[in-house]
C-alpha positions as a printed Julia matrix, in Angstrom:
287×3 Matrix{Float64}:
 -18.73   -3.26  -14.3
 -15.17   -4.0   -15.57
 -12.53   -3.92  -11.75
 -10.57   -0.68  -12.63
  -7.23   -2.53  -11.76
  -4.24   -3.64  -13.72
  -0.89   -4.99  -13.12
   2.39   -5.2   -14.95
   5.93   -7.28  -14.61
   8.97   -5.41  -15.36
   7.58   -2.06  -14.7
   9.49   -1.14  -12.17
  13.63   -0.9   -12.93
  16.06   -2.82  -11.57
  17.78   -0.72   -9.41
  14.45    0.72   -8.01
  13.27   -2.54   -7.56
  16.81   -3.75   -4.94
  16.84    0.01   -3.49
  13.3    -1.04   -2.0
  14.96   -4.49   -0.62
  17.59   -2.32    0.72
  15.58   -0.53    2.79
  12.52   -2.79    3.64
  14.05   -5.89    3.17
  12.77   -8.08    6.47
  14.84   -7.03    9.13
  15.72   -3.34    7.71
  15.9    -0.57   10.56
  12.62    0.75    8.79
  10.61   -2.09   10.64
  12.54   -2.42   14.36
  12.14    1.56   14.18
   8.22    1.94   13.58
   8.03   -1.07   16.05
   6.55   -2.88   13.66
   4.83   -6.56   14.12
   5.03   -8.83   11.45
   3.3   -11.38   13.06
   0.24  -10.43   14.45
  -1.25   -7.35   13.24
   0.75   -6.26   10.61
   1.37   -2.49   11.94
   3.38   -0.49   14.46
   2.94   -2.11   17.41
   2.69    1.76   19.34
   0.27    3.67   16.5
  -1.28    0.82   14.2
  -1.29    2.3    10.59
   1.27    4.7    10.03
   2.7     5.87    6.3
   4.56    8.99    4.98
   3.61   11.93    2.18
   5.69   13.43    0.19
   4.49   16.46   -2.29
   5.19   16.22   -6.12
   6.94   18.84   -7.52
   9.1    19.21  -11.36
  12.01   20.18   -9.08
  15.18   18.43   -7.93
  14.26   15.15   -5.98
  14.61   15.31   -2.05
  15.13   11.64   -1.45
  15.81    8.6    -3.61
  11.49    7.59   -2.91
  10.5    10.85   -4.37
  12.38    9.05   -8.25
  10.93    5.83   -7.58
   7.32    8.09   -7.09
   8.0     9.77   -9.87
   8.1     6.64  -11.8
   5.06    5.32  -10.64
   3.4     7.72  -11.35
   4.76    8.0   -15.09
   3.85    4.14  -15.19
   0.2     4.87  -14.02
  -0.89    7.94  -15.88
  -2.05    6.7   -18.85
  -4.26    3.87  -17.58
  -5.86    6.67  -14.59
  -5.91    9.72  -16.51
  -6.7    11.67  -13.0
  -3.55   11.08  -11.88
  -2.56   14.59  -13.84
  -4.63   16.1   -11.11
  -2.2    14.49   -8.61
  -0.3    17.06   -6.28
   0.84   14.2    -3.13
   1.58   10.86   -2.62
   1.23    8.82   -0.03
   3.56    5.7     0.95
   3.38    2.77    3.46
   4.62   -0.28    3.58
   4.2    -4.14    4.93
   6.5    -6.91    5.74
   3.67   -9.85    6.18
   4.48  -13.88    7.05
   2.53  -16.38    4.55
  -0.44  -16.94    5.91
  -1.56  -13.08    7.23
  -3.45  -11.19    4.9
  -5.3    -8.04    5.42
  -8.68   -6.95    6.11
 -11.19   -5.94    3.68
 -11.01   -1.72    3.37
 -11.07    1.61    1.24
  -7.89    3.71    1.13
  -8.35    6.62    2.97
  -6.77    9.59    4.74
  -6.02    8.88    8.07
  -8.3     5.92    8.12
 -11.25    7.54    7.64
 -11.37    9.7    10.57
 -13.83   11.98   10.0
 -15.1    10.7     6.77
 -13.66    9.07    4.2
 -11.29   10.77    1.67
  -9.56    9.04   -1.21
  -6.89    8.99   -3.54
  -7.25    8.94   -7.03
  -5.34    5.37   -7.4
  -3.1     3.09   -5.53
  -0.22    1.25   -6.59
   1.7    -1.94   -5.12
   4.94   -2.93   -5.84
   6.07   -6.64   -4.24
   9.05   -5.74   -2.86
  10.37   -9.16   -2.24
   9.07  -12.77   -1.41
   8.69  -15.59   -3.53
   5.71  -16.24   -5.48
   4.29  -18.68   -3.36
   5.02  -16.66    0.11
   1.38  -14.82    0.98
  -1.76  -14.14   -1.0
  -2.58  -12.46   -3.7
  -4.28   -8.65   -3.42
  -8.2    -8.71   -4.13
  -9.79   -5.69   -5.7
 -13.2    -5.35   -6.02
 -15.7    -3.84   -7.75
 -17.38   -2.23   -4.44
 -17.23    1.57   -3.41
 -18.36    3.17   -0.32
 -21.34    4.68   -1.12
 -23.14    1.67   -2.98
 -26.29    0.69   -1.62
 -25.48   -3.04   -2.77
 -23.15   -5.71   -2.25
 -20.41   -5.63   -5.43
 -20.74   -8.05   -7.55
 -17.45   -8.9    -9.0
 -13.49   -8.69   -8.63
 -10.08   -9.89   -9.31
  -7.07  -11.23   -7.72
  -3.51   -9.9    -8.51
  -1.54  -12.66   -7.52
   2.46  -11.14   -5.38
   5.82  -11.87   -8.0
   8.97   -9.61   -6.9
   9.18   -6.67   -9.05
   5.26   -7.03  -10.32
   2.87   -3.64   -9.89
  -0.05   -3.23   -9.34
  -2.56   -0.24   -9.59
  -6.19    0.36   -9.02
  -8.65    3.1    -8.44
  -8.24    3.73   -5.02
 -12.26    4.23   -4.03
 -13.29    0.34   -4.34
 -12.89   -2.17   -1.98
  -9.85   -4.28   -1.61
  -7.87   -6.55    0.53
  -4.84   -9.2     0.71
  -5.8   -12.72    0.83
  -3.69  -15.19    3.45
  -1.55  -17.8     1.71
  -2.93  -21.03    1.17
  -1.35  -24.12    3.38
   1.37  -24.13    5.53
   4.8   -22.27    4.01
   7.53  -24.24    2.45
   9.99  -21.01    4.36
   8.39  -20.09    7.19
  10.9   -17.03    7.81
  10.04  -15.48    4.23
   8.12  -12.32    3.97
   5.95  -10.98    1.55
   7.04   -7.21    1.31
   4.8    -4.91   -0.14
   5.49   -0.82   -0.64
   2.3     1.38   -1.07
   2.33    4.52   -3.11
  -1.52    6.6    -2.88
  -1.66    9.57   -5.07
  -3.8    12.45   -3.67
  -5.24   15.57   -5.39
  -4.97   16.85   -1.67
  -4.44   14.92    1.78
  -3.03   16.83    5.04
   0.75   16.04    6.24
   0.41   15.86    9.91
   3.79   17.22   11.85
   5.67   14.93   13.74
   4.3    15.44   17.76
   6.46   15.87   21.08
   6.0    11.71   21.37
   7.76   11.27   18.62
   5.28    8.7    17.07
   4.83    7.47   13.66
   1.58    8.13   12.51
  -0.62    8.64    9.12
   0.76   10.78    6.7
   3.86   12.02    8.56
   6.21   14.04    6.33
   9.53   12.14    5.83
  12.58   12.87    7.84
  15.66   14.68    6.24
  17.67   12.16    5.14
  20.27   13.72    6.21
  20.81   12.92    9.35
  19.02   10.74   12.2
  15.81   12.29   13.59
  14.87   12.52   17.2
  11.91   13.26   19.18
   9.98   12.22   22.09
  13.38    9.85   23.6
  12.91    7.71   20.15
  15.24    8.47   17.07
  14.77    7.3    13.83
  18.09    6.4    11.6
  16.59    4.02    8.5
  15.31    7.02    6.28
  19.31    7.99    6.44
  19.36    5.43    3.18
  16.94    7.82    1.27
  19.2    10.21   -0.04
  19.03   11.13   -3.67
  22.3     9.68   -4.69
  21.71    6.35   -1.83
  19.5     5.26   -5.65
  22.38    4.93   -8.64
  21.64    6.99  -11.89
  20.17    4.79  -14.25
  18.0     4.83  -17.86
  14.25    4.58  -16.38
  12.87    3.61  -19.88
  10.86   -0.16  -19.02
   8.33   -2.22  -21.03
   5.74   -2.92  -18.81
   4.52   -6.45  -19.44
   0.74   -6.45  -18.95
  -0.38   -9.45  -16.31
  -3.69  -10.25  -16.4
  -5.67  -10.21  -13.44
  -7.57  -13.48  -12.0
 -11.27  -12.78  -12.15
 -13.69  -13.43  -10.14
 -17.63  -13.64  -10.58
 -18.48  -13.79   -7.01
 -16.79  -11.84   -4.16
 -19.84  -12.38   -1.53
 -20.2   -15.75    0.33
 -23.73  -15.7     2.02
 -24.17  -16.35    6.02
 -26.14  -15.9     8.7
 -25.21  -12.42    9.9
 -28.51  -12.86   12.54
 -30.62   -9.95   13.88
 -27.74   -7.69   15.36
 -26.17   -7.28   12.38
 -27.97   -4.18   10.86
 -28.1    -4.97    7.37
 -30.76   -6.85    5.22
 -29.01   -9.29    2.57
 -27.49   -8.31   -0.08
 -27.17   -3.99    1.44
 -24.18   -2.56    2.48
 -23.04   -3.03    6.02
 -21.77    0.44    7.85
 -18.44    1.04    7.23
 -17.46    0.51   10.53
 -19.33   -2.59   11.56
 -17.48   -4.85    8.38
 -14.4    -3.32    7.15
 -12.47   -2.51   10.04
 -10.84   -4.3    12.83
Protein backbone atom coordinates (compact mmCIF):
# COMPACT_ATOMS: atom_id res chain seq x y z
CA UNK A 1 0.00 0.00 0.00
CA UNK A 2 1.13 3.45 -1.28
CA UNK A 3 2.20 5.82 2.57
CA UNK A 4 -0.74 8.36 2.37
CA UNK A 5 1.81 11.27 2.98
CA UNK A 6 3.08 14.14 0.95
CA UNK A 7 5.10 17.17 1.39
CA UNK A 8 5.57 20.47 -0.34
CA UNK A 9 8.28 23.57 -0.28
CA UNK A 10 6.88 26.93 -0.58
CA UNK A 11 3.51 26.09 0.64
CA UNK A 12 3.40 27.97 3.36
CA UNK A 13 3.79 32.13 2.78
CA UNK A 14 6.33 34.10 3.84
CA UNK A 15 4.98 36.02 6.40
CA UNK A 16 3.24 32.90 7.94
CA UNK A 17 6.26 31.16 7.74
CA UNK A 18 8.53 34.26 10.21
CA UNK A 19 5.15 34.85 12.32
CA UNK A 20 5.80 31.09 13.49
CA UNK A 21 9.68 32.04 14.26
CA UNK A 22 8.29 34.91 16.05
CA UNK A 23 6.56 33.12 18.35
CA UNK A 24 8.35 29.66 18.68
CA UNK A 25 11.54 30.67 17.69
CA UNK A 26 14.01 28.82 20.48
CA UNK A 27 13.84 30.87 23.35
CA UNK A 28 10.17 32.46 22.67
CA UNK A 29 8.03 32.93 25.99
CA UNK A 30 5.86 30.05 24.40
CA UNK A 31 8.57 27.46 25.62
CA UNK A 32 9.89 29.06 29.28
CA UNK A 33 5.94 29.37 29.82
CA UNK A 34 4.75 25.62 29.18
CA UNK A 35 8.06 24.76 31.05
CA UNK A 36 9.13 23.15 28.31
CA UNK A 37 12.47 20.79 28.03
CA UNK A 38 14.22 20.77 24.99
CA UNK A 39 16.67 18.54 26.05
CA UNK A 40 15.44 15.59 27.49
CA UNK A 41 11.97 14.74 26.83
CA UNK A 42 10.82 17.06 24.51
CA UNK A 43 7.52 18.23 26.53
CA UNK A 44 6.39 20.39 29.45
CA UNK A 45 8.40 19.50 32.03
CA UNK A 46 4.95 19.78 34.63
CA UNK A 47 2.16 17.91 32.12
CA UNK A 48 4.24 16.05 29.28
CA UNK A 49 2.17 16.52 26.02
CA UNK A 50 0.20 19.49 25.99
CA UNK A 51 -1.33 21.33 22.59
CA UNK A 52 -4.25 23.78 21.93
CA UNK A 53 -7.76 23.52 19.69
CA UNK A 54 -9.19 25.95 18.08
CA UNK A 55 -12.78 25.45 16.17
CA UNK A 56 -13.10 26.33 12.39
CA UNK A 57 -15.56 28.59 11.55
CA UNK A 58 -16.21 31.03 7.92
CA UNK A 59 -16.22 33.90 10.42
CA UNK A 60 -13.75 36.65 11.32
CA UNK A 61 -10.40 35.06 12.61
CA UNK A 62 -9.80 35.19 16.50
CA UNK A 63 -6.05 35.02 16.43
CA UNK A 64 -3.37 35.31 13.76
CA UNK A 65 -3.05 30.84 14.14
CA UNK A 66 -6.64 30.53 13.27
CA UNK A 67 -5.24 32.31 9.19
CA UNK A 68 -2.27 30.29 9.20
CA UNK A 69 -5.02 27.09 10.00
CA UNK A 70 -7.01 28.23 7.59
CA UNK A 71 -4.30 27.92 5.12
CA UNK A 72 -3.37 24.63 5.92
CA UNK A 73 -6.11 23.45 5.61
CA UNK A 74 -6.81 25.07 2.03
CA UNK A 75 -3.25 23.52 1.19
CA UNK A 76 -4.41 19.99 2.37
CA UNK A 77 -7.90 19.56 1.08
CA UNK A 78 -7.43 18.40 -2.10
CA UNK A 79 -4.87 15.66 -1.45
CA UNK A 80 -7.34 14.37 1.96
CA UNK A 81 -10.65 14.96 0.63
CA UNK A 82 -12.05 14.30 4.41
CA UNK A 83 -10.72 17.22 5.50
CA UNK A 84 -14.28 18.92 4.26
CA UNK A 85 -15.63 16.97 7.16
CA UNK A 86 -13.19 18.93 9.39
CA UNK A 87 -14.93 21.09 12.21
CA UNK A 88 -11.40 21.52 14.81
CA UNK A 89 -7.94 21.65 14.71
CA UNK A 90 -5.57 20.79 16.87
CA UNK A 91 -1.96 22.48 17.33
CA UNK A 92 1.29 21.64 19.25
CA UNK A 93 4.48 22.33 18.83
CA UNK A 94 8.39 21.17 19.44
CA UNK A 95 11.62 22.91 19.78
CA UNK A 96 14.04 19.60 19.59
CA UNK A 97 18.23 19.64 19.72
CA UNK A 98 19.86 17.45 16.74
CA UNK A 99 20.11 14.36 17.88
CA UNK A 100 16.40 13.83 19.86
CA UNK A 101 13.82 12.44 17.86
CA UNK A 102 10.53 11.14 18.90
CA UNK A 103 8.99 7.96 19.67
CA UNK A 104 7.13 5.81 17.40
CA UNK A 105 3.03 6.73 17.88
CA UNK A 106 -0.59 7.38 16.40
CA UNK A 107 -2.06 10.87 16.79
CA UNK A 108 -4.64 10.80 19.12
CA UNK A 109 -6.91 12.75 21.46
CA UNK A 110 -5.51 13.16 24.61
CA UNK A 111 -3.04 10.41 24.04
CA UNK A 112 -5.22 7.81 23.78
CA UNK A 113 -6.81 7.88 27.06
CA UNK A 114 -9.56 5.89 26.84
CA UNK A 115 -9.13 4.62 23.40
CA UNK A 116 -7.75 5.92 20.61
CA UNK A 117 -9.41 8.71 18.52
CA UNK A 118 -7.93 10.29 15.42
CA UNK A 119 -7.82 13.06 13.21
CA UNK A 120 -8.45 12.92 9.76
CA UNK A 121 -4.72 14.21 8.79
CA UNK A 122 -1.77 15.90 10.27
CA UNK A 123 0.33 18.48 8.98
CA UNK A 124 4.03 19.73 9.90
CA UNK A 125 5.44 22.79 9.10
CA UNK A 126 9.52 23.16 10.02
CA UNK A 127 9.42 26.17 11.64
CA UNK A 128 13.08 26.84 11.66
CA UNK A 129 16.49 24.88 11.75
CA UNK A 130 18.78 24.16 9.14
CA UNK A 131 18.52 21.24 7.01
CA UNK A 132 21.00 19.29 8.60
CA UNK A 133 19.79 20.13 12.41
CA UNK A 134 17.51 16.82 13.49
CA UNK A 135 15.93 13.98 11.57
CA UNK A 136 13.69 13.63 9.21
CA UNK A 137 9.74 12.59 10.13
CA UNK A 138 8.96 8.77 9.30
CA UNK A 139 5.49 7.83 8.28
CA UNK A 140 4.48 4.55 7.92
CA UNK A 141 2.27 2.47 6.42
CA UNK A 142 0.99 0.88 9.92
CA UNK A 143 -2.47 1.61 11.64
CA UNK A 144 -3.68 0.58 14.93
CA UNK A 145 -5.82 -2.04 14.34
CA UNK A 146 -3.56 -4.21 11.90
CA UNK A 147 -2.95 -7.56 12.95
CA UNK A 148 0.61 -7.33 11.16
CA UNK A 149 3.71 -5.53 11.24
CA UNK A 150 3.56 -2.62 8.22
CA UNK A 151 5.47 -3.22 5.67
CA UNK A 152 6.63 -0.05 4.20
CA UNK A 153 7.20 3.86 4.73
CA UNK A 154 8.86 7.05 3.94
CA UNK A 155 10.97 9.68 5.35
CA UNK A 156 10.19 13.45 4.93
CA UNK A 157 13.39 14.86 5.45
CA UNK A 158 13.02 18.92 7.96
CA UNK A 159 13.86 22.26 5.35
CA UNK A 160 12.44 25.68 6.95
CA UNK A 161 9.26 26.52 5.39
CA UNK A 162 8.67 22.69 3.95
CA UNK A 163 5.04 20.89 4.93
CA UNK A 164 4.21 18.06 5.46
CA UNK A 165 0.82 16.11 5.69
CA UNK A 166 -0.31 12.61 6.24
CA UNK A 167 -3.31 10.63 7.24
CA UNK A 168 -3.23 10.92 10.74
CA UNK A 169 -4.26 6.99 11.67
CA UNK A 170 -0.74 5.33 10.62
CA UNK A 171 2.18 5.15 12.48
CA UNK A 172 4.83 7.75 12.55
CA UNK A 173 7.77 9.17 14.29
CA UNK A 174 10.90 11.68 14.08
CA UNK A 175 14.16 10.13 13.51
CA UNK A 176 17.39 11.62 15.69
CA UNK A 177 20.00 13.39 13.56
CA UNK A 178 22.78 11.50 12.39
CA UNK A 179 26.44 12.39 14.04
CA UNK A 180 27.33 14.93 16.23
CA UNK A 181 25.87 18.71 15.19
CA UNK A 182 27.99 21.16 13.38
CA UNK A 183 25.65 24.00 15.93
CA UNK A 184 24.97 22.41 18.83
CA UNK A 185 22.57 25.37 20.09
CA UNK A 186 20.28 25.01 16.83
CA UNK A 187 16.83 23.69 17.10
CA UNK A 188 14.72 21.94 14.91
CA UNK A 189 11.23 23.66 15.39
CA UNK A 190 8.34 21.95 14.33
CA UNK A 191 4.41 23.36 14.62
CA UNK A 192 1.64 20.63 14.50
CA UNK A 193 -1.76 21.33 13.09
CA UNK A 194 -4.42 17.89 13.58
CA UNK A 195 -7.71 18.39 11.97
CA UNK A 196 -10.64 16.69 13.81
CA UNK A 197 -14.21 15.93 12.66
CA UNK A 198 -14.75 16.17 16.56
CA UNK A 199 -12.17 16.15 19.60
CA UNK A 200 -13.19 17.65 23.20
CA UNK A 201 -11.54 21.16 24.35
CA UNK A 202 -10.77 20.56 27.92
CA UNK A 203 -11.13 23.99 30.18
CA UNK A 204 -8.25 25.33 31.66
CA UNK A 205 -8.28 23.81 35.66
CA UNK A 206 -7.72 25.80 39.08
CA UNK A 207 -3.72 24.62 38.57
CA UNK A 208 -3.47 26.45 35.85
CA UNK A 209 -1.71 23.66 33.77
CA UNK A 210 -1.19 23.23 30.18
CA UNK A 211 -2.62 20.22 29.07
CA UNK A 212 -4.11 18.36 25.77
CA UNK A 213 -6.36 20.23 23.83
CA UNK A 214 -6.67 23.37 25.98
CA UNK A 215 -8.60 26.18 24.24
CA UNK A 216 -6.25 29.15 23.50
CA UNK A 217 -6.05 32.14 25.70
CA UNK A 218 -7.53 35.58 24.57
CA UNK A 219 -4.93 37.20 23.08
CA UNK A 220 -5.78 39.95 24.50
CA UNK A 221 -4.35 40.15 27.45
CA UNK A 222 -2.06 37.84 29.79
CA UNK A 223 -3.89 34.85 31.35
CA UNK A 224 -3.65 33.74 34.91
CA UNK A 225 -4.54 30.83 36.89
CA UNK A 226 -3.37 28.57 39.50
CA UNK A 227 -0.20 31.41 40.65
CA UNK A 228 1.18 30.80 36.85
CA UNK A 229 0.31 33.42 34.04
CA UNK A 230 0.79 32.96 30.62
CA UNK A 231 1.87 36.21 28.37
CA UNK A 232 3.35 34.52 24.83
CA UNK A 233 -0.18 33.93 23.18
CA UNK A 234 -0.36 38.01 23.63
CA UNK A 235 1.55 37.83 19.96
CA UNK A 236 -1.55 35.98 18.45
CA UNK A 237 -3.68 38.70 17.67
CA UNK A 238 -5.25 38.92 14.28
CA UNK A 239 -3.43 41.95 13.11
CA UNK A 240 0.19 40.61 15.29
CA UNK A 241 0.17 38.50 11.26
CA UNK A 242 0.48 41.46 8.35
CA UNK A 243 -2.22 41.29 5.51
CA UNK A 244 -0.78 39.62 2.74
CA UNK A 245 -1.84 37.72 -0.86
CA UNK A 246 -2.01 33.90 0.43
CA UNK A 247 -1.94 32.59 -3.23
CA UNK A 248 1.50 29.92 -3.14
CA UNK A 249 2.67 27.21 -5.58
CA UNK A 250 3.28 24.40 -3.61
CA UNK A 251 6.37 22.64 -4.92
CA UNK A 252 5.77 18.89 -4.55
CA UNK A 253 8.94 17.11 -2.55
CA UNK A 254 9.10 13.72 -2.89
CA UNK A 255 9.23 11.59 -0.03
CA UNK A 256 12.30 9.08 0.71
CA UNK A 257 10.94 5.56 0.58
CA UNK A 258 11.49 2.94 2.35
CA UNK A 259 10.90 -0.93 1.76
CA UNK A 260 11.52 -2.02 5.21
CA UNK A 261 10.45 -0.21 8.43
CA UNK A 262 10.89 -3.46 10.81
CA UNK A 263 14.41 -4.52 12.01
CA UNK A 264 14.03 -8.08 13.57
CA UNK A 265 15.28 -8.88 17.36
CA UNK A 266 14.97 -10.91 20.02
CA UNK A 267 11.98 -9.48 21.87
CA UNK A 268 12.28 -12.97 24.28
CA UNK A 269 9.32 -14.63 26.07
CA UNK A 270 7.91 -11.50 28.03
CA UNK A 271 7.27 -9.69 25.23
CA UNK A 272 3.68 -10.84 24.26
CA UNK A 273 3.80 -10.88 20.68
CA UNK A 274 4.76 -13.68 18.14
CA UNK A 275 6.97 -12.21 15.13
CA UNK A 276 5.83 -10.38 12.75
CA UNK A 277 1.97 -9.42 15.06
CA UNK A 278 1.31 -6.31 16.44
CA UNK A 279 2.60 -5.49 19.86
CA UNK A 280 -0.21 -3.76 22.34
CA UNK A 281 -0.30 -0.34 21.95
CA UNK A 282 0.97 0.32 25.12
CA UNK A 283 3.82 -2.12 25.50
CA UNK A 284 5.78 -0.48 22.02
CA UNK A 285 4.63 2.88 21.19
CA UNK A 286 4.71 4.74 24.24
CA UNK A 287 7.23 5.85 26.70
Amino acid sequence: AAVPVCAFDSAVPDVMLEHLRKVFWADAAFWREHRYSNLARCSSEDVGYFSYTHPLSDGPCATSLDRIIRHLLEVATPHFPALREARYAEWWAHCRPHPSGHQMHFDSDDEGIGGARHPICSCVTYVDGAEDVGGPTLVTTQRLGDRALGASGCLVYPRPGRLTIFDATVLHGVLPGRGPPRQPEARRVTWMVAFWRDIAVRPWGGDGLPGSSRPLPDPSSPFSSGGRTYTWHQDLRPDDLPASPTKVAPRAVAPTALPRIWEPVDLGAEQGAAAGELPEYSACFQF
